[in-house]
C-alpha positions as CSV (number, residue, x, y, z in Angstrom):
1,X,88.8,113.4,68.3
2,X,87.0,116.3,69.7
3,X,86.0,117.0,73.5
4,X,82.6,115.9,72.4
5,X,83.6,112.7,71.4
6,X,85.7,111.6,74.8
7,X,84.1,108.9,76.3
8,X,83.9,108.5,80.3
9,X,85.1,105.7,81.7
10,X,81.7,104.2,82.7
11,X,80.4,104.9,79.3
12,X,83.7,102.9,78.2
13,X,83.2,100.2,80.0
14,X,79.2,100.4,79.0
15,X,80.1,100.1,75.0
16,X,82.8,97.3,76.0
17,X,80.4,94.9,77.8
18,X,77.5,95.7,75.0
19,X,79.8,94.5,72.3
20,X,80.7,91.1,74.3
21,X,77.0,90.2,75.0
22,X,76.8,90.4,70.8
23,X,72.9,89.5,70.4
24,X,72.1,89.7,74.0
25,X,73.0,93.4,75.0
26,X,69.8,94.6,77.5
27,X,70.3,96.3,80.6
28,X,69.9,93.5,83.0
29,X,72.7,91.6,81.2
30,X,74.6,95.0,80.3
31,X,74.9,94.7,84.2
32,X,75.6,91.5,84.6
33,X,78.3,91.5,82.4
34,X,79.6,94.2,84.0
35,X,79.8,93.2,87.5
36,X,81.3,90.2,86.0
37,X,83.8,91.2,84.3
38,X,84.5,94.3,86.7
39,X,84.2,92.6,90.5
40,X,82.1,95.4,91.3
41,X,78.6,96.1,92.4
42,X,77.0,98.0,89.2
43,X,73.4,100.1,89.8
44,X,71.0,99.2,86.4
45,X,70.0,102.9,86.4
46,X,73.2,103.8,85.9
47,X,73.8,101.5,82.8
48,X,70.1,102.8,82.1
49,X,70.9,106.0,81.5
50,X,74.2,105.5,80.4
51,X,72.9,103.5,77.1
52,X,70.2,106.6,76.8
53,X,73.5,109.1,76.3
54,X,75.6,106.7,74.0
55,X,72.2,106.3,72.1
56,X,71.7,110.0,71.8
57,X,75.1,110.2,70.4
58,X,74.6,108.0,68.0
59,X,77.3,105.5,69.5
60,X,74.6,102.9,70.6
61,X,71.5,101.7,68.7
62,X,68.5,100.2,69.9
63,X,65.0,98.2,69.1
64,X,62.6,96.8,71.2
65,X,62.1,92.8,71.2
66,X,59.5,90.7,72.4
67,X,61.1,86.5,72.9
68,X,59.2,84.2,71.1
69,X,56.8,82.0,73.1
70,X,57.3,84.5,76.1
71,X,53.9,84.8,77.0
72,X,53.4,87.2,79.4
73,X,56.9,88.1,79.5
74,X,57.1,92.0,78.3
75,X,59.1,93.0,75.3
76,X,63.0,94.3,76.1
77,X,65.4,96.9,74.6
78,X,68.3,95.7,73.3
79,X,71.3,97.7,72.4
80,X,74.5,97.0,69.8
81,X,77.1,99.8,69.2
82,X,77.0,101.4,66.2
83,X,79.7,101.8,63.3
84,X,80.4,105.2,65.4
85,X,80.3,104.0,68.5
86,X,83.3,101.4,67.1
87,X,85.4,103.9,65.8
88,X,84.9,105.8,68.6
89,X,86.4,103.5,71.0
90,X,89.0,102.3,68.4
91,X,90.3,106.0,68.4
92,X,89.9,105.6,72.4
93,X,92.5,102.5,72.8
94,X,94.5,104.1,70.3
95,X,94.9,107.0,72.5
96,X,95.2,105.3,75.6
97,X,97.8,103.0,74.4
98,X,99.6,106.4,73.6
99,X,99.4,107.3,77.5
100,X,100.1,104.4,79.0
101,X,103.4,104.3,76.5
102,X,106.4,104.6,78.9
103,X,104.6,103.6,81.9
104,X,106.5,100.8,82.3
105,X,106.7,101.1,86.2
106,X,102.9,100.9,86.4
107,X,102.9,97.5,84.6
108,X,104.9,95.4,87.1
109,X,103.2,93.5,89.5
């Protein structure tokens, strides 16, 4: 793994929560899952701009969707992590894992 492939930890938790929502990554509910899962106030530019890096990288894919019968509603962007992006946090666990070996102190109560 080079430097350029590390992923920050927001950016982690951003390609986490996309591949839960499956079908149904947009921002809005990119956020919601966060703060869900998280506990923690999350700002939608952030997970905005966030998805914009990961996409540049290649680690994050997108198209633009319009609901059927939404009427007026306007068309969304939804995201799904790429074959890259997958590997990328595979490599991520993996290397974690490695860290957090021995750490037994940290994982009591």
């Amino acid at each position: 793994m080079s430097t350029t492939d590390i992923l920050g930890g927001f950016e982690h938790r951003v390609l986490l929560a996309t591949l839960h929502l499956r079908d149904d990554a947009f921002t809005a509910s990119i956020v919601e899952a966060l703060e869900g899962r998280s506990g923690r106030d999350v700002a939608p530019a952030a997970v905005y701009i966030a998805l914009k890096r990961l996409e540049k990288r290649g680690l994050v894919a997108s198209e633009v969707r319009k609901e059927e019968g939404s009427g007026t509603v306007r068309p969304r962007r939804y995201f799904a992590v790429t074959p890259a992006g997958i590997d990328l946090l595979r490599e991520t666990r993996s290397e974690l894992n490695r860290l957090w070996s021995g750490l037994e102190v940290l994982e009591s109560g």
